[in-house]
C-alpha positions as CSV (number, residue, x, y, z in Angstrom):
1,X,94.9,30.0,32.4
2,X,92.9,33.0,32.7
3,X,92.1,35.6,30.0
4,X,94.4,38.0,31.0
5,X,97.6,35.4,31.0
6,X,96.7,34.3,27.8
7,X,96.6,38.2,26.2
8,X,99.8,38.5,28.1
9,X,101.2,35.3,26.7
10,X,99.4,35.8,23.3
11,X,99.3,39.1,22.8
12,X,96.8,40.0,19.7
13,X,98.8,42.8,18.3
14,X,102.2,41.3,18.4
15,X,102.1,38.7,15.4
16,X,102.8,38.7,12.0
17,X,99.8,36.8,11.0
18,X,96.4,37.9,9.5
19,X,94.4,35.4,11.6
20,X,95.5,34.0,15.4
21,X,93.3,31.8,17.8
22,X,93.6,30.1,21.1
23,X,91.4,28.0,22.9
24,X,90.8,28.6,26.6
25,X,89.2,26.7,29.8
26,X,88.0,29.0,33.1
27,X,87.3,26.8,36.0
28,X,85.6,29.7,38.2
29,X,83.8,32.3,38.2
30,X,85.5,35.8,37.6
31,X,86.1,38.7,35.4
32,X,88.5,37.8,33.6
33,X,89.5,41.1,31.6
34,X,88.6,44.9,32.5
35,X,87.7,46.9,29.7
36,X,90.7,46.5,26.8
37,X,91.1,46.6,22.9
38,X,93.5,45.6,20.4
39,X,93.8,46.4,16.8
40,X,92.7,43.2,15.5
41,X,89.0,42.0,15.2
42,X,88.1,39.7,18.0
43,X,85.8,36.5,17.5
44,X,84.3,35.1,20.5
45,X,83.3,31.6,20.0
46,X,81.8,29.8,23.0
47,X,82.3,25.6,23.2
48,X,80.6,25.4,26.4
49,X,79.3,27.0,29.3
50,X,78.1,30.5,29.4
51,X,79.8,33.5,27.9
52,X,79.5,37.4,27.5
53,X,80.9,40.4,26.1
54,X,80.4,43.8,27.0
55,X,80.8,46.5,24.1
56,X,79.2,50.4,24.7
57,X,77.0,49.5,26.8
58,X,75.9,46.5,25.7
59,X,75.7,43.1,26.7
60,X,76.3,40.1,24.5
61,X,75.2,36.6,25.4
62,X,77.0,34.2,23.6
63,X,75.0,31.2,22.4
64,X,77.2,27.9,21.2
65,X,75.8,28.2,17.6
66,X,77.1,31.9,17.9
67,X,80.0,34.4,18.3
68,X,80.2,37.8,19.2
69,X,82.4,39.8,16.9
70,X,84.2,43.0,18.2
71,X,85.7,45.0,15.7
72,X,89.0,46.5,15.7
73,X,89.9,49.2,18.3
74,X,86.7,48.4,20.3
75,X,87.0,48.8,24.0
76,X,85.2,45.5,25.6
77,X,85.3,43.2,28.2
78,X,84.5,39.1,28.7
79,X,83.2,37.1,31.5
80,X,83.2,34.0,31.6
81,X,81.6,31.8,34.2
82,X,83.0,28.7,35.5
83,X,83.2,25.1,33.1
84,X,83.2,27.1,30.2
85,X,85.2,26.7,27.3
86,X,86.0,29.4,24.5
87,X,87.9,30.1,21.4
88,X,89.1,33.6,21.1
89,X,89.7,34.4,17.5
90,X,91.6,37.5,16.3
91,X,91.6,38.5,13.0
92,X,92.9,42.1,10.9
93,X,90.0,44.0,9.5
94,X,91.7,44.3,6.3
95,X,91.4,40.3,6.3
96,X,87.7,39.5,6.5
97,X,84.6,41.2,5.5
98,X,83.0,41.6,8.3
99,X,80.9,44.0,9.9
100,X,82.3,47.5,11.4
101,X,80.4,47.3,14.8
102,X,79.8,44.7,17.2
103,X,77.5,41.6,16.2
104,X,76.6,38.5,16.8
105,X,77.0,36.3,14.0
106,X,75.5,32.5,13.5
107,X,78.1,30.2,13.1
108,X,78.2,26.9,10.9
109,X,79.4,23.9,12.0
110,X,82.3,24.3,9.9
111,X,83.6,27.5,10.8
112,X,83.3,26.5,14.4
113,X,85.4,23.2,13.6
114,X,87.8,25.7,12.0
115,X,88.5,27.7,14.9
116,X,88.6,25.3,16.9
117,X,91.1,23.4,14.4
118,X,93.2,26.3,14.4
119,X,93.1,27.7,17.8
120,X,94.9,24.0,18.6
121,X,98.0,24.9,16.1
122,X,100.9,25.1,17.8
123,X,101.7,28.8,18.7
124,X,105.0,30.4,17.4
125,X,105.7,28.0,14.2
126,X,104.9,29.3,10.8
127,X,102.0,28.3,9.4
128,X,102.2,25.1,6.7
129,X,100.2,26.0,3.2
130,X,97.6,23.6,4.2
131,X,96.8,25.6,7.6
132,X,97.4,28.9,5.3
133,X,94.8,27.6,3.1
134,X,91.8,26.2,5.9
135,X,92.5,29.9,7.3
136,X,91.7,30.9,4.0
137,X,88.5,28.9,3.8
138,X,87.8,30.3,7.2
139,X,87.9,34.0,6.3
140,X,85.2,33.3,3.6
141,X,83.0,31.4,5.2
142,X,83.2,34.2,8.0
143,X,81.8,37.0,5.7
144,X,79.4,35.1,4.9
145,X,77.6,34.3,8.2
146,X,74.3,35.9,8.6
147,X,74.2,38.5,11.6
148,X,71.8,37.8,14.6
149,X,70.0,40.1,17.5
150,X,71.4,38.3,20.1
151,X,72.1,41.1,22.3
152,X,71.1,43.4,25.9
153,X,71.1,46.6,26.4
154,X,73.1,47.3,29.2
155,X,74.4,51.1,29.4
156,X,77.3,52.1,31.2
157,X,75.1,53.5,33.8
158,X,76.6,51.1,37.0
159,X,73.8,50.5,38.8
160,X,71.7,48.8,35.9
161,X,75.0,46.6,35.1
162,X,75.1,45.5,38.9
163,X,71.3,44.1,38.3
164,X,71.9,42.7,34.7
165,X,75.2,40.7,36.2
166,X,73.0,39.7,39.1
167,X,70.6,38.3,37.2
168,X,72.9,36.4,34.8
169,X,74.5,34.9,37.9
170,X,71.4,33.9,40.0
171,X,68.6,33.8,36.6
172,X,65.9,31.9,39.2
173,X,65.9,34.1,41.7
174,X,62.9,36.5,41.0
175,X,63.3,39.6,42.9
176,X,60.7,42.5,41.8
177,X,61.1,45.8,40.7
178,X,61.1,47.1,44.5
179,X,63.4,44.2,45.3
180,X,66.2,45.6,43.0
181,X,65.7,49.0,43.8
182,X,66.5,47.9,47.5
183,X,69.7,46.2,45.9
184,X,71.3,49.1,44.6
185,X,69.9,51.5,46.8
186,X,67.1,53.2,44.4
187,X,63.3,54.1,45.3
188,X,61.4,52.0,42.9
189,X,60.0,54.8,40.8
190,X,63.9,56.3,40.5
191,X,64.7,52.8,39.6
192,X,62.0,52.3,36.7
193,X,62.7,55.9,35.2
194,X,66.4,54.8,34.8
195,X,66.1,51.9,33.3
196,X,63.3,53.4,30.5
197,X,65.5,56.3,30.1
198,X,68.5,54.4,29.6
199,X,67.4,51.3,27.5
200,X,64.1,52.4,26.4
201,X,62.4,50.0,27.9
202,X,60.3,48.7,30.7
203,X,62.1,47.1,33.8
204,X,60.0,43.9,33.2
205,X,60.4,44.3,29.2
206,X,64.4,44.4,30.1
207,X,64.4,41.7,32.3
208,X,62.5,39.5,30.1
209,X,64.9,40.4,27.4
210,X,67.9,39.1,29.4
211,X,65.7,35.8,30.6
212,X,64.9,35.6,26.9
213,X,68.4,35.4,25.4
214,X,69.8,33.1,28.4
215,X,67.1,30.8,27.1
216,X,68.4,30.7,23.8
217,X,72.4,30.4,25.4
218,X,70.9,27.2,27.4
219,X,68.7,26.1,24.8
220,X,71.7,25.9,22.5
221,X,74.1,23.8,25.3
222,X,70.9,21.5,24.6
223,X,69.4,21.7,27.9
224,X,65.4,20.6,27.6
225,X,63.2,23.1,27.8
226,X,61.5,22.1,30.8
227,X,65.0,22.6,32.7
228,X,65.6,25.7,31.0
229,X,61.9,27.0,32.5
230,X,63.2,25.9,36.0
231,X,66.6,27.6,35.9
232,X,65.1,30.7,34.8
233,X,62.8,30.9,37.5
234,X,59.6,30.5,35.5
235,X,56.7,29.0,37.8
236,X,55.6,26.6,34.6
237,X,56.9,25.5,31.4
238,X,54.2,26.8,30.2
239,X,55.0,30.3,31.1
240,X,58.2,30.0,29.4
241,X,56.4,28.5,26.3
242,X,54.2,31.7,26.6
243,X,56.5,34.5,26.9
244,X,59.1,32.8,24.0
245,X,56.7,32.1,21.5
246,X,55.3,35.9,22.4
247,X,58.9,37.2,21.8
248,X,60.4,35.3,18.7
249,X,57.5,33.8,17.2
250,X,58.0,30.2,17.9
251,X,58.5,27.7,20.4
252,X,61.3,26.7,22.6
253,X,61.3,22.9,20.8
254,X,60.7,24.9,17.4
255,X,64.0,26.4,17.8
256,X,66.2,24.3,19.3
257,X,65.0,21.9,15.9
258,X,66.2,25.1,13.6
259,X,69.2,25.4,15.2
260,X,70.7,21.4,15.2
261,X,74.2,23.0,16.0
262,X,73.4,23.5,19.5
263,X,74.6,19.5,19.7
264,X,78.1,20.6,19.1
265,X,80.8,19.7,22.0
């Protein structure tokens, strides 16, 4: 079942309850939804595989010890790429405390086995006091998940999102600056001028920051860091060491230790 059956079979804004979830398997690659919004809060909670959400010109990678929260009324769109699971959580403003723009928030092991407990409820029943009361739980432990930085600039700007999706798609493939211009049809200096003026950044600083937070998102599915380096197209692990310690402060290994979650199925 794609996205868009399950929105048409579940659709957000059409239930009497304060909190709704449903777990969902893509087994290819596609866009699954155009640009949309609902008036309930969306929770994007990834179980496996690799998952983003675009909001205003933004892009947010979804690592497995995070979610991406999308407020109410928020016009966004998910990908998901193939042998990924999620669990799409929708929830009324007025029913969590949570912040009014988009985030990404770090996720304990037992909110995620709380979605995931309640995204399996059998739709279309009313809830028994003892799911009433886990959602309950749920909603509290929710406002109080710490909010992360895990996120891309991508502006609406066309061009840019045909590189950023390009990359995300084929990470070790390392085309330069004049490469991607070619790509989307751009002199190279036109090409760097957009993407400062757009993101306020560097090409190489943007790209970097995408590499960067794919790391984390394969890091967190518990791939070794030496397999992460290859996929990303770094020539050493070393490199990769380099340019994520550079970035965040710490290692690779470092992280992956801070973050135990990432073992979750």
């Amino acid at each position: 079942m794609s996205l868009l059956d399950l929105l048409k079979l579940f659709p957000p804004d059409r239930t009497d309850l304060s909190v709704t979830a449903k777990k969902v398997d893509v087994v290819q690659n596609e866009y699954e939804l155009p640009t949309h919004q609902h008036a309930t809060g969306q929770l994007l909670l990834t179980l496996k595989g690799s998952v983003a959400c675009r909001v205003r010109g933004e892009l947010w990678l979804v690592p497995r010890q995070c979610a991406v929260w999308v407020p109410p009324n928020t016009p966004h769109c998910n990908r998901v790429t193939a042998q990924s699971s999620v669990c799409l959580l929708f929830v009324g403003q007025e029913s969590v405390q949570l912040p009014s723009t988009c985030c990404t928030l770090s996720i304990t092991p037992l909110v995620r086995e709380l979605i995931r407990h309640i995204a399996e409820l059998p739709q279309g029943e009313d809830p028994t006091k003892h799911t009433e009361n886990l959602i309950q739980v749920l909603l509290t432990e929710l406002s109080q998940m710490p909010v992360t930085g895990l996120r891309m600039p991508v502006p609406s700007e066309v061009r840019l999102q045909t590189i950023a999706e390009a990359i995300i798609d084929s990470p070790s493939e390392r085309k330069n600056l004049p490469d991607w211009a070619k790509y989307i049809g751009m002199s190279r200096r036109s090409l760097a001028r957009l993407v400062v003026k757009e993101t306020g950044m560097s090409f190489g600083r943007w790209r970097q920051q995408l590499l960067l937070i794919m790391a984390i998102q394969k890091l967190s599915d518990g791939e070794s860091v030496q397999q992460t380096a290859w996929n990303l197209g770094y020539e050493s692990v070393t490199a990769f060491i380099t340019m994520f310690k550079k970035i965040l402060g710490t290692s690779p290994a470092k992280y992956t230790q801070d973050h135990p979650e990432k073992t979750l199925e």
